[in-house]
C-alpha atoms as one frame of an Amber mdcrd trajectory, in Angstrom:
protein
 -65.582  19.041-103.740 -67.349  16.001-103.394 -64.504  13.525-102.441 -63.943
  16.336 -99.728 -67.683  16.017 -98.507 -67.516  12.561 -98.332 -64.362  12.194
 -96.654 -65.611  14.947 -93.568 -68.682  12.484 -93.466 -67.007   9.146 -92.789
 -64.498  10.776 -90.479 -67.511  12.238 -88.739 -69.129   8.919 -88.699 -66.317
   7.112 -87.792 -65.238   9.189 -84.808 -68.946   9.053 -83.184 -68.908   5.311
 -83.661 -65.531   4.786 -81.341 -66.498   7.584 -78.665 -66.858   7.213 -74.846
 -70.320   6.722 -73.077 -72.209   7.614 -70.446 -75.736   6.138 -69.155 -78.102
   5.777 -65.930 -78.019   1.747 -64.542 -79.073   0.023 -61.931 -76.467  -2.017
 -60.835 -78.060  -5.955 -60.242 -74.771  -7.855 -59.342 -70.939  -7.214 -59.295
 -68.380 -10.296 -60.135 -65.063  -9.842 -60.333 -64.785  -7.552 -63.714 -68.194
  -7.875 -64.783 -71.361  -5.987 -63.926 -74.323  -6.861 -65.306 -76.749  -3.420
 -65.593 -79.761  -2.347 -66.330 -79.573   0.592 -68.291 -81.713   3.531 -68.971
 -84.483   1.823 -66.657 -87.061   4.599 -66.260 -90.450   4.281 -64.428 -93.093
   2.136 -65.569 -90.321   0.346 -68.131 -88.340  -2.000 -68.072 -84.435  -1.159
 -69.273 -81.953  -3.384 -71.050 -80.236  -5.589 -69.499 -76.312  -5.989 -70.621
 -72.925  -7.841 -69.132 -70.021  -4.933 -68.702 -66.029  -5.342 -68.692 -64.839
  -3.298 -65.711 -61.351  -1.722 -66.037 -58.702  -2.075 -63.768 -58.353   1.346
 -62.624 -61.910   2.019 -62.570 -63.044   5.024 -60.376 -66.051   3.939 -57.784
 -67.010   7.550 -55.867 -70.609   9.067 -54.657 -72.414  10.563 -57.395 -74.002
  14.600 -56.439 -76.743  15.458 -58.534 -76.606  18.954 -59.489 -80.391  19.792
 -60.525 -79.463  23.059 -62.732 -77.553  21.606 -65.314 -79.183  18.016 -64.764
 -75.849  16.634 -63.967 -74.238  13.534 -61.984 -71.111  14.875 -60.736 -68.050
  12.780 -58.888 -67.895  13.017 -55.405 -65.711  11.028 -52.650 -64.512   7.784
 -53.449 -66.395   4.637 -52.392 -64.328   2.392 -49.778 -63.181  -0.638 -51.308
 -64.533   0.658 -54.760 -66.571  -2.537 -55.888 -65.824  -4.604 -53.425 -67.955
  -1.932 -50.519 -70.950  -4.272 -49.050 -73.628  -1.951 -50.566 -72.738  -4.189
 -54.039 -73.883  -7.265 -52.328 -76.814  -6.110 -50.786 -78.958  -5.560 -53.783
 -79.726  -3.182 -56.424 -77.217   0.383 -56.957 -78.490   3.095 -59.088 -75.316
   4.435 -60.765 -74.173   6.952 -63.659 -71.607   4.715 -65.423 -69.160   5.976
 -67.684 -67.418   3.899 -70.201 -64.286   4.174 -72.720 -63.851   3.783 -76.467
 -63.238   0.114 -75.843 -66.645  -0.489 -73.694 -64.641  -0.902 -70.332 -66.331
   0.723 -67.478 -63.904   3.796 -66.277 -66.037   5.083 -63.619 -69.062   3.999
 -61.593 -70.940   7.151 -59.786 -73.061   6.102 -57.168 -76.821   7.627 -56.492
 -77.784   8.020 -53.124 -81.092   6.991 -53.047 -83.478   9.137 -50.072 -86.846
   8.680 -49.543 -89.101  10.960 -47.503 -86.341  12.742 -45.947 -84.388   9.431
 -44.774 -81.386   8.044 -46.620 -82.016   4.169 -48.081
């Protein structure tokens, strides 16, 4: 019984070590494969910043927050995925969503409004 216990643990362990991920960033700078992020930036701290692989078929689309379930959902697609001109003009909130390998899969992008006008 116990080599049974043990063996449901380290399968257990190893499957939430090589699992997908998804996190909040702020998107600082886009080149060529490579974002570098800020992630889990909250107010009044300052995140942690890290250097991500992009894949090649990665999704860029408009991010919809639904407030019940507290939820980034995908929305259009972004023209010219990373390439669009709001990458070079500063800082991009995002949800990003990454494989088992790291790569970045899919980039949902936060519309940003503030008192009732769109940034």
């Amino acid at each position: 019984m116990r080599k049974i216990t043990a063996a449901v643990v380290m399968l257990f362990v190893s499957f939430s070590l090589a699992t997908a991920d998804e996190f909040g960033a702020l998107i600082k700078k886009v080149d060529g494969n490579k974002l570098t992020v800020i992630k889990g930036q909250k107010k009044g701290e300052k995140g942690e910043e890290a250097t991500l692989t992009v894949a090649e078929s990665v999704k860029v689309v408009k991010g919809k927050f639904i407030k019940e379930d507290r939820k980034v959902e995908a929305g259009d697609a972004i023209e010219n995925g990373l390439k669009n001109e709001m990458f070079s003009k500063g800082d991009v909130r995002a949800r990003i969503i990454t494989n088992d390998a790291g790569n970045v899969t899919e980039i949902r992008v936060l519309e940003m409004k503030k008192k009732g006008k769109d940034l």
